[in-house]
C-alpha positions as CSV (number, residue, x, y, z in Angstrom):
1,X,-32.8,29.2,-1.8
2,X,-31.9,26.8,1.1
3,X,-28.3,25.9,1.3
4,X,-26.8,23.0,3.2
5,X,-23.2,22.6,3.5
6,X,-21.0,20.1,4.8
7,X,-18.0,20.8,6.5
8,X,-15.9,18.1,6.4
9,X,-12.5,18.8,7.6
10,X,-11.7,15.9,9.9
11,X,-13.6,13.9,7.8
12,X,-17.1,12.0,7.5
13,X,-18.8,9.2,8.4
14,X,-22.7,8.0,8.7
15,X,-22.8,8.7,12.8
16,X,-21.4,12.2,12.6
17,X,-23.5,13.6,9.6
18,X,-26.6,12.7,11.6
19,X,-25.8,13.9,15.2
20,X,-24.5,17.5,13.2
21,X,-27.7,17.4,11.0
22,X,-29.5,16.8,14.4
23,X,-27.1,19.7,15.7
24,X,-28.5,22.0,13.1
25,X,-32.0,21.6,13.9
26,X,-33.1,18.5,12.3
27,X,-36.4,17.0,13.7
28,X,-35.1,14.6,16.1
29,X,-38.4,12.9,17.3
30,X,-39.4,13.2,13.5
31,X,-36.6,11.2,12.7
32,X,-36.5,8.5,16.0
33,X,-40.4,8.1,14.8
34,X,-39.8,7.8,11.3
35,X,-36.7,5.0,11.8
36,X,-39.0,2.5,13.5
37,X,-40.5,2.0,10.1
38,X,-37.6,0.1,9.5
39,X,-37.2,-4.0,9.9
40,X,-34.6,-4.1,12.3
41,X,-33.2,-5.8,15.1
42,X,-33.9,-4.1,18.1
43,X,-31.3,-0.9,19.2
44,X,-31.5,2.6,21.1
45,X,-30.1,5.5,20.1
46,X,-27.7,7.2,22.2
47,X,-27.3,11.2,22.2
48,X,-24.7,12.9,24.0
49,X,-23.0,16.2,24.3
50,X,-19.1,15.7,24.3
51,X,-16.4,18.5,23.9
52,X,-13.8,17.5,20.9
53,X,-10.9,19.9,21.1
54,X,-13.3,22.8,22.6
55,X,-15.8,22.3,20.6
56,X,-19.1,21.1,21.8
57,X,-21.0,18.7,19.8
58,X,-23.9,15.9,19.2
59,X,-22.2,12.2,19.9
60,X,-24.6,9.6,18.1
61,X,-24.5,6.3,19.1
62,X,-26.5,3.5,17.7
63,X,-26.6,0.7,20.6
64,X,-27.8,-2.9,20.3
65,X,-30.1,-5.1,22.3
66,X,-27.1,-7.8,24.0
67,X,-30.4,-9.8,24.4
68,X,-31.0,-10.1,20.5
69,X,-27.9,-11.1,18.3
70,X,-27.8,-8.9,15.5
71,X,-26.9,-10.1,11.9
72,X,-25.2,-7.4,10.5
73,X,-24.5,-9.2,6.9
74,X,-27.3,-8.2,4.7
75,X,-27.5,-8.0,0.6
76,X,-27.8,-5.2,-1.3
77,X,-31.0,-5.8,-2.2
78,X,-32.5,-7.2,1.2
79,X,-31.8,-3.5,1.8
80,X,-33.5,-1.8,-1.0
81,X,-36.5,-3.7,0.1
82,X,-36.3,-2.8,3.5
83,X,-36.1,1.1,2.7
84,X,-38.7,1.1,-0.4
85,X,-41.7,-1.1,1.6
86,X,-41.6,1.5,5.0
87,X,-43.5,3.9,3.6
88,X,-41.3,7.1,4.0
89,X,-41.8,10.0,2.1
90,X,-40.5,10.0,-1.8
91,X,-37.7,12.2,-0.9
92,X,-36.3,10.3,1.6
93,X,-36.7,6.9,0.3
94,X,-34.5,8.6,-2.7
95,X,-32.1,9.7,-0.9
96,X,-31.4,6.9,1.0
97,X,-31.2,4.2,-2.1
98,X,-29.1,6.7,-3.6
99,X,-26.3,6.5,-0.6
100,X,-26.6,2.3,-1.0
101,X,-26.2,2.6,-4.3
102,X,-23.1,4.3,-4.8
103,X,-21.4,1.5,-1.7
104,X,-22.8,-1.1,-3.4
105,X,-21.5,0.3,-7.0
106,X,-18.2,0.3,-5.2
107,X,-18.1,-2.9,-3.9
108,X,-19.4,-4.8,-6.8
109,X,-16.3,-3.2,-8.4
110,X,-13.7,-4.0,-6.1
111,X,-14.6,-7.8,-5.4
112,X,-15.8,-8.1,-9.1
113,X,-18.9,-9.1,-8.1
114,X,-22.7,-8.4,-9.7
115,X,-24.4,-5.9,-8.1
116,X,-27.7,-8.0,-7.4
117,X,-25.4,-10.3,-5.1
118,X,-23.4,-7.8,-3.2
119,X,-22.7,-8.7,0.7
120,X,-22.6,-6.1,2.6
121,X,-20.7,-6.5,5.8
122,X,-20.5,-3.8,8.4
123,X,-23.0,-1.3,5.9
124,X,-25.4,-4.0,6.2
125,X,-25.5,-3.5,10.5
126,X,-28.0,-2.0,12.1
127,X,-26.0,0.9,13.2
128,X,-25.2,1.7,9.3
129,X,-28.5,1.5,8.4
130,X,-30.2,4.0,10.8
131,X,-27.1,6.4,9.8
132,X,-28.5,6.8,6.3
133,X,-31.7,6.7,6.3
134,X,-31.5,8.9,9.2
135,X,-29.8,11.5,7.1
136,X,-32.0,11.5,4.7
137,X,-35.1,11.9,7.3
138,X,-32.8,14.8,8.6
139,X,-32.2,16.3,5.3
140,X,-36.0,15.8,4.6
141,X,-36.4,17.5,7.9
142,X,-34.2,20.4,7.4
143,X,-35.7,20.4,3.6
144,X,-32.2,22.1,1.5
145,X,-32.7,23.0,-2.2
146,X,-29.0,22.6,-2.3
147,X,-26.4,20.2,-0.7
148,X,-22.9,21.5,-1.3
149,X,-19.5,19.9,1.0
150,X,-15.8,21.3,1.2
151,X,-13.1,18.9,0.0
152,X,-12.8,15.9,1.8
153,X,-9.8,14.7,3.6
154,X,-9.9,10.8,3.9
155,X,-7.1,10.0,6.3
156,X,-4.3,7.4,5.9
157,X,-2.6,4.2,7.7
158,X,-4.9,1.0,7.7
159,X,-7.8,-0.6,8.4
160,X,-9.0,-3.8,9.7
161,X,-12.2,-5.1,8.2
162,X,-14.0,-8.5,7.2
163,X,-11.8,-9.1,4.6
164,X,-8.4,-8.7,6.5
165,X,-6.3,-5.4,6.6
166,X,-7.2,-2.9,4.1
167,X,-5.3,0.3,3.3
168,X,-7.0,3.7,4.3
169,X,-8.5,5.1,2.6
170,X,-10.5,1.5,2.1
171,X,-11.3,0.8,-1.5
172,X,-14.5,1.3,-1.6
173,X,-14.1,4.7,-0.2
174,X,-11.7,5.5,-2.5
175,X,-14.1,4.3,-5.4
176,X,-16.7,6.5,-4.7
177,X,-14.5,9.5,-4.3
178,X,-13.3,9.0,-7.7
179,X,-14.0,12.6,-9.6
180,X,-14.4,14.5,-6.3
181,X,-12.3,16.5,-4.4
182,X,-10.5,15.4,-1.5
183,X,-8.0,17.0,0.7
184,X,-4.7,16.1,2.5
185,X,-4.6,15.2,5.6
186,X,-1.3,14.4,7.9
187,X,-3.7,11.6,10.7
188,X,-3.3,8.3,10.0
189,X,-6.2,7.4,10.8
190,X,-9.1,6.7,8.8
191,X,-11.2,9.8,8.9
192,X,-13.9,9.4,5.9
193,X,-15.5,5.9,6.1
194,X,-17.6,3.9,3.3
195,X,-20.6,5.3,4.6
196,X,-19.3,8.4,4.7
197,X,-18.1,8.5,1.3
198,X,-21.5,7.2,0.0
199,X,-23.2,10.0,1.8
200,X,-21.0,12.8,0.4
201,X,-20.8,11.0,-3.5
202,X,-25.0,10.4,-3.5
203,X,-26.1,13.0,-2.0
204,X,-23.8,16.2,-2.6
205,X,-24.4,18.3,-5.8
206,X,-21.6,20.6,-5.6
207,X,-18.2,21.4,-3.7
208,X,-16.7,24.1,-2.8
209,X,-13.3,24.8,-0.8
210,X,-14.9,27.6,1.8
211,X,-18.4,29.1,2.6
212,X,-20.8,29.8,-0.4
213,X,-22.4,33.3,-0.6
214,X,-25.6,32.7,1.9
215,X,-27.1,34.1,5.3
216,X,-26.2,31.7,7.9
217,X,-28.9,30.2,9.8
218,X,-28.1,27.7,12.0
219,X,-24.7,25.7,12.8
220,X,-24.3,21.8,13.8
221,X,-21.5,19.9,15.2
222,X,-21.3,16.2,14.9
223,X,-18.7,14.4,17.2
224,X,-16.9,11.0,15.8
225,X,-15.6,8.9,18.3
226,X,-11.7,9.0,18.1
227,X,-9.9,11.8,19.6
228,X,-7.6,13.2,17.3
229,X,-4.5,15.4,18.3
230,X,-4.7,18.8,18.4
231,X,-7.6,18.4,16.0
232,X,-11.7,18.6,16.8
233,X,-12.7,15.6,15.3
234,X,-16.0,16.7,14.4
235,X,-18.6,17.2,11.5
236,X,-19.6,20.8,10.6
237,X,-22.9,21.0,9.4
238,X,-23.8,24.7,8.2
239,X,-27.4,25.7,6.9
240,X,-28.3,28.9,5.1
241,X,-30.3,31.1,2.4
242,X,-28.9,32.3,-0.8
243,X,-30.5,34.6,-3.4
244,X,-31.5,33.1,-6.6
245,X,-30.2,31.9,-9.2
246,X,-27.6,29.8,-6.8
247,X,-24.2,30.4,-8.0
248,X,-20.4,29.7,-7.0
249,X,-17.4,31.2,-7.9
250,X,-15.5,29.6,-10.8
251,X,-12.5,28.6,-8.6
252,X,-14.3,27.6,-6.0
253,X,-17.5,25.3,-7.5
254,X,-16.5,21.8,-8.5
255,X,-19.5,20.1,-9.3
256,X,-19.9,16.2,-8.7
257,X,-20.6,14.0,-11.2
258,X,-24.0,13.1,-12.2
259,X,-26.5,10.7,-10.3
260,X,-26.9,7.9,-12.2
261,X,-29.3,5.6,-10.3
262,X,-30.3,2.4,-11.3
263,X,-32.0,0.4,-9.3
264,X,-32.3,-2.6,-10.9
265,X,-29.7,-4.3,-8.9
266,X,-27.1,-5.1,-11.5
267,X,-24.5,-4.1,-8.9
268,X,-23.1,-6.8,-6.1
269,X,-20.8,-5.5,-3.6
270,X,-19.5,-7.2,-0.3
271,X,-19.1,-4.2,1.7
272,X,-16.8,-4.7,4.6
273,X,-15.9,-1.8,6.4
274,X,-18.4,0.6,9.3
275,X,-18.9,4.1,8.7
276,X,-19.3,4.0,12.4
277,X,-15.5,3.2,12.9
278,X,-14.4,7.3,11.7
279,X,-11.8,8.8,13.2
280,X,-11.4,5.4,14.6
281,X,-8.4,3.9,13.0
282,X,-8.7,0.5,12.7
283,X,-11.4,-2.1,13.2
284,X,-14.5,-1.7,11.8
285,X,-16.8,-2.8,14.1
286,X,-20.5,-3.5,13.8
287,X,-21.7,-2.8,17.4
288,X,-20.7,1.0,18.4
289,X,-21.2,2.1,21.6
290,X,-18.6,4.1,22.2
291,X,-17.1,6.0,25.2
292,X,-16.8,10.0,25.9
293,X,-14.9,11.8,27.8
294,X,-16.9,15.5,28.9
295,X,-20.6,14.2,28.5
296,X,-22.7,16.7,29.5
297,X,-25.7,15.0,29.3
298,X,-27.2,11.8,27.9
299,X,-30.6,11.5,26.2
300,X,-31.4,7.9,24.8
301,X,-34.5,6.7,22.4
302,X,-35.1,3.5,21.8
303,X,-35.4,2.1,19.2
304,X,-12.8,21.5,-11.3
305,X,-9.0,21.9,-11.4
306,X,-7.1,25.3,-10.9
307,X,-3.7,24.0,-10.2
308,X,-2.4,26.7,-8.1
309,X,-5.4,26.9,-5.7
310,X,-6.2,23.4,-5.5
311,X,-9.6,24.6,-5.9
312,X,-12.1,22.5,-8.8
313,X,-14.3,24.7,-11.2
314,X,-17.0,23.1,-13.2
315,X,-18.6,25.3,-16.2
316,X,-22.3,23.1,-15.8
317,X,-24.7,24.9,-13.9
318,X,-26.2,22.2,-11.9
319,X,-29.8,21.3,-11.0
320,X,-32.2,21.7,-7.7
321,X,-31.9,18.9,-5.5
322,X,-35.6,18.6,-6.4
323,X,-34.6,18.0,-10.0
324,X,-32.0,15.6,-8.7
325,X,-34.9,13.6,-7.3
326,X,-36.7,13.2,-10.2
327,X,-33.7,11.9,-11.7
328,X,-33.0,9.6,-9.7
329,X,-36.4,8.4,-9.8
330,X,-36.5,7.8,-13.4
331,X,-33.7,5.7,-13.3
């Protein structure tokens, strides 16, 4: 059984799941090829080796055309549309629907708001776009049975978005982490972004506070863009092979809630905030471009709870992520 694990201890957002997936050994040309299926406004993608804290990983940055003024304010379902009529494989169109649908779940939420009609800000941009579908070409690429993550720690302080100054974690984030397990953190700074937390509440089946049981194959590192101190600000990314039947210790397995994926747009959210802008404290910007220190090299493209461990245990086996698929298709 193929394992993928998400190591998220400085956090997660969109821009740092793909460069680690990348990392790991994710198709890159499959994915640049596969992304300019997609409607969008003109962009090229930016890879980079930086050094966070002594540890060197893949910088992702999704850069605009200045010549071609990007609206980054798109509605939920202008998306859907985008990402079912491009003609990607079943799995990853799934997976990718499955990330927008738990932001714009959120969002409807917090601005009380259908979720046929939800605005979506900064998720709508360009950059936020090619983060998720991205991952879901790079899981597609990388092809797990099983997505698993470590608790996540979503950082403190504030945030400035569309809507004005939010606390951190934003709302939203904080919506979709509702039943999962998240860690403390002492940077105020926002560390897991919207996007972020829609990756990790979609597309993870189960949690776990350290390694599962597996033979470790390969090991990716995916670099945010703040430097935090004393602290690698980066995505660990971890594939592997586990016998069969897939199991986790008791103290150890918390398993996430189920899918529950409807896509008949009953949900409207206005989704303010850029998974881009992780480890970033503050605004959440649409355009990201952002700056490293040690670049190596540059290479662009266009286009449950146990109260004295803090560990969660769930007693429901869980299914294949294959099975997850199906379900998510049938609703």
């Amino acid at each position: 059984m193929r394992i993928l694990y998400l190591d998220c201890f400085s956090g997660i957002s969109g821009d740092m799941t793909l460069a680690a997936l990348v990392d790991a050994g994710a198709d890159q040309t499959y994915i640049e090829e596969q992304l300019l299926k997609l409607d969008l406004d003109p962009y090229t993608l930016q890879w980079k080796r930086v050094v966070k804290c002594g540890i060197s990983s893949l910088k992702l940055d999704v850069v605009l055309d200045p010549g071609h003024p990007s609206s980054h304010h798109r509605h939920y379902a202008d998306i859907v549309h985008m990402i079912e009529t491009a003609d990607f494989d079943r799995q990853v169109t799934v997976l990718a629907l499955a990330v927008f649908e738990k932001i714009a779940a959120a969002e409807a939420k917090i601005h009380h708001v259908p979720v046929e009609r939800v605005h979506f800000h900064e998720v709508g941009a360009v950059d936020s776009i090619v983060d998720v579908v991205g991952t879901a070409l790079a899981i597609h690429s990388l092809r797990p049975d099983r997505i698993l993550a470590s608790p996540v720690p979503l950082g403190s302080g504030t945030v400035r978005c569309d809507h004005g100054v939010y606390p951190v974690p934003a709302p939203a984030t904080l919506e979709m982490m509702r039943g999962l397990p998240v860690s403390r953190s002492n940077h105020t700074f926002e560390l897991t972004t919207p996007t972020g937390a829609g990756i990790i509440a979609g597309l993870v089946e189960q949690f776990s506070g350290s390694l599962p049981s597996m033979h470790i194959n390969t090991i990716g590192y995916g670099a945010g863009t703040r430097d935090l101190p004393g602290h690698p600000n980066v995505l660990r990314v971890i594939t592997g092979t586990a016998d069969s039947p897939f199991t986790l210790e008791p103290v150890q397995a918390f398993q996430a809630q189920p899918h529950n994926h409807e896509h008949g747009h009953d949900h409207h959210h206005e989704h303010s905030h850029n998974h881009h802008q992780h480890e970033h404290g503050h605004d959440h910007q649409e355009q990201h471009a952002h700056g490293h220190d040690q670049e190596h090299h540059t290479h662009e493209n266009k286009h449950r709870q146990n109260p004295d461990r803090g560990e969660h245990s769930h007693g429901h086996s869980h299914p294949s992520l294959e099975e997850s698929l199906e379900h998510m298709e049938k609703h």
